[in-house]
Each structure stands twice: as C-alpha cells, then as structure tokens.
N, C-alpha and C positions, 0 to 999 in steps of 0.2 A: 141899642148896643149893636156894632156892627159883628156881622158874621165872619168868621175866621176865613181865613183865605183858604182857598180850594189848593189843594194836593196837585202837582204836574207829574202826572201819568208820562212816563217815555217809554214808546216799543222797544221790544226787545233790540232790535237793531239801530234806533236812531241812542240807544244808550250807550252799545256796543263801537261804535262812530263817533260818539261826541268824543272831543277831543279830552286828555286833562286839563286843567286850569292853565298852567303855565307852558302849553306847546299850542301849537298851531298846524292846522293842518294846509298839504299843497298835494295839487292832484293833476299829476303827467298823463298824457299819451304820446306812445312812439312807438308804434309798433305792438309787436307780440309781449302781452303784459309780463311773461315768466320772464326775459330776457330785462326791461325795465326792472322790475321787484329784484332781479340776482344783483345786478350790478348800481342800483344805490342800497341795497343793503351789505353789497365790498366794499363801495369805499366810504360808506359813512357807518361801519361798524364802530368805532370809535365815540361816536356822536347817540349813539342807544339811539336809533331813529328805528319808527314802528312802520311796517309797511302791509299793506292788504290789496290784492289784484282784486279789479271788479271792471263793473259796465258802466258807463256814464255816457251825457249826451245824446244819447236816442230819446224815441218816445212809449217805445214797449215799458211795460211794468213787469216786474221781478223777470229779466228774462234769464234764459239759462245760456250757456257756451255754444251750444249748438246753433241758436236762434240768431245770435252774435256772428258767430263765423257765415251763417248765410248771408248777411249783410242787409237783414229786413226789418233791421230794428231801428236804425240809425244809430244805436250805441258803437262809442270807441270801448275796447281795450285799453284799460287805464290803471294804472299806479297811484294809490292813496298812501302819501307819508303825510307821517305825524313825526313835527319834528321842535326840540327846544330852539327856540331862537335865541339864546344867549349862548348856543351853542355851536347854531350853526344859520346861516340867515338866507331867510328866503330867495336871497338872491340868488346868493350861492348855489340854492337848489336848482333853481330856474336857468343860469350858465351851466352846470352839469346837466342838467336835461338838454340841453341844448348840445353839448361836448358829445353824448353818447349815443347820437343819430344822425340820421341826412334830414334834417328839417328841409329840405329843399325838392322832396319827392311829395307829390298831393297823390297820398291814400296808398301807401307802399311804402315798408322797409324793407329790405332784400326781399328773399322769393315771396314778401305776405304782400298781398294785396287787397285792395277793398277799402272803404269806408270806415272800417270797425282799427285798421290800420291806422289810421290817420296821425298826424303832429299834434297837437294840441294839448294848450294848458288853459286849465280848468280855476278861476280864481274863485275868495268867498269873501273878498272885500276888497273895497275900494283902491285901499295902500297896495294890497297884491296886485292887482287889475295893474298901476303904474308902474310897479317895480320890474312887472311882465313886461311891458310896451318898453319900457327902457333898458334891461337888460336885452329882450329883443332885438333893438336899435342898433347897441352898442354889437352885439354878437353879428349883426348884419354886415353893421360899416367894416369890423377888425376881416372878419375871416368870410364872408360870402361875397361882399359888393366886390371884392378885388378878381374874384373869378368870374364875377358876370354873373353868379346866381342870386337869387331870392328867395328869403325863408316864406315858406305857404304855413305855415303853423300858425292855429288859429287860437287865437284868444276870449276864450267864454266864460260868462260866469257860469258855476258850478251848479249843478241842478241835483236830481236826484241818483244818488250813489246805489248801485247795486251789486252786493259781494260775490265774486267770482263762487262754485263751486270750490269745497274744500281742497280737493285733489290739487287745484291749483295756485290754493298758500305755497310760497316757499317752493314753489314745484321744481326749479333748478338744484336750489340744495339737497332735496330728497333722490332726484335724479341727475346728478353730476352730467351723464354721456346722453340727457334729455336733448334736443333741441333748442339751438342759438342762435339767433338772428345774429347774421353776420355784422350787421351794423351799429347794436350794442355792444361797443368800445368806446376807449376814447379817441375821439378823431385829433383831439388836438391838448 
C-alpha cells in the first residue's frame, strides 16, 4: 500500500508572496522603491493590483533598509506587483515601468544613486523574460534610439524576494509631503 503523500510546509513568507491562482506576479526596479509602489498603485487602482516594496538581486540574506542603502548587499530596491492578467497584461506593466523613469541612467534616478538604485526588471518565466526583451526593443526603437540614448536596464531572472521593513508599505500614502523621486512620472 503506498504511503499518503507528504503535507508542503510553506514559510510564513514564501505563503505571504505566492501569488493567487489566477494573478501573476512582475517585479520592477527604478529607483527609490516608495516613489515606484505610489505611482503604479495611481494608475492601476482601477486594476486591484497588490504591491509590496522589498530587496532583490543582491546576495545578502534577509537584509534590512539600511544595509541596502549602504550599497553592500548588491540588492536593488524593487517593487513586487501582483497583478490579474485578464485585467491588465504584463506588458503593459513592463511599458509603464518603462514610462515612469530614465531607464537610460546606470545606478541613478534623480539625487538616489548607487547600485541598490538601479533599472531593472526582474522576470519568473520564460514568456516574461520575452515580453521583457520585446517590449524593451520596442520602447528603445519609439522614444530613446531618436535621441542617441540607450536603455542600461537590466533584465534578470527573479531570485530571492526580501520584504522592505513595514514602515515602507505604502510609505507615500501614509506620507503624502514624504519624499519623491523626481523621475517617478510619466515621461511620456
């Protein structure tokens, strides 16, 4: 008689991160994460998109804010949405990331500098990884190739997620006159 299948244990946080069934998750950097997390939770309030600031692409484990801002971690500052795709489509995500920075600065948006700054998006499949490279293309050829620049924004797969410090959920909405990267807008 075979033995029943073993129970999957998930940590409290990879429970808290799995996405629901029918959303998907994409994972920005552009800068200071509160200034990302305000400005696609304006214009995709409509869309119920779920968003959480954290650390990604370094190699430190659980780091905190501070460690991040020193620039010794290698983690960006990054924006985790979860989002329906029948609602709104990865692309889409990926040209508004694109719309609401200087992807053309390596490790700077306005006064933030560093590494932890950086462009980057963060893919967790293959379909994403393309939609990235092609939407990139296409935002390249319309609006950067004509002024002579080049987007440095890098394209990784997604490794391990770590949640910003509470204070900085949602830290723009709870502090409206908080700090704004001049360059979260939309450029076009």
């Amino acid at each position: 008689m075979p033995s029943p299948p073993k129970a999957t244990v998930k940590s409290a946080l990879e429970a808290k991160l799995a996405p629901e069934s029918s959303t998907e998750v994409a994972v920005f950097a552009n800068g200071c994460f509160w200034g990302t997390e305000h400005i696609f939770q304006k214009y995709y309030k409509e869309v119920d998109i779920k968003t959480e600031v954290g650390y990604t692409g370094g190699n430190a484990t659980d780091p905190n804010y501070r460690q991040v801002c020193s620039g010794s971690t290698g983690h960006a500052e990054a924006c985790r949405v979860e989002f329906d795709p029948s609602k709104v489509s990865y692309a889409e995500l990926v040209e508004f990331f694109y719309r609401t920075h200087d992807p053309t600065t390596l490790n700077r948006q306005g006064n933030d500098r560093g590494t932890q700054y950086r462009s980057g998006i963060f893919y967790s499949t293959p379909e994403q990884k393309a939609i990235a490279e092609q939407v990139t293309k296409e935002v390249q050829e319309q609006y950067f190739s004509p002024k002579g620049e080049s987007i440095v924004t890098a394209i990784v797969e997604a490794g391990p997620w770590w949640s910003a410090e509470k204070y900085h959920q949602m830290y723009l909405f709870a502090n409206p006159d908080g700090y704004q990267c001049p360059t979260h807008r939309l450029h076009w």
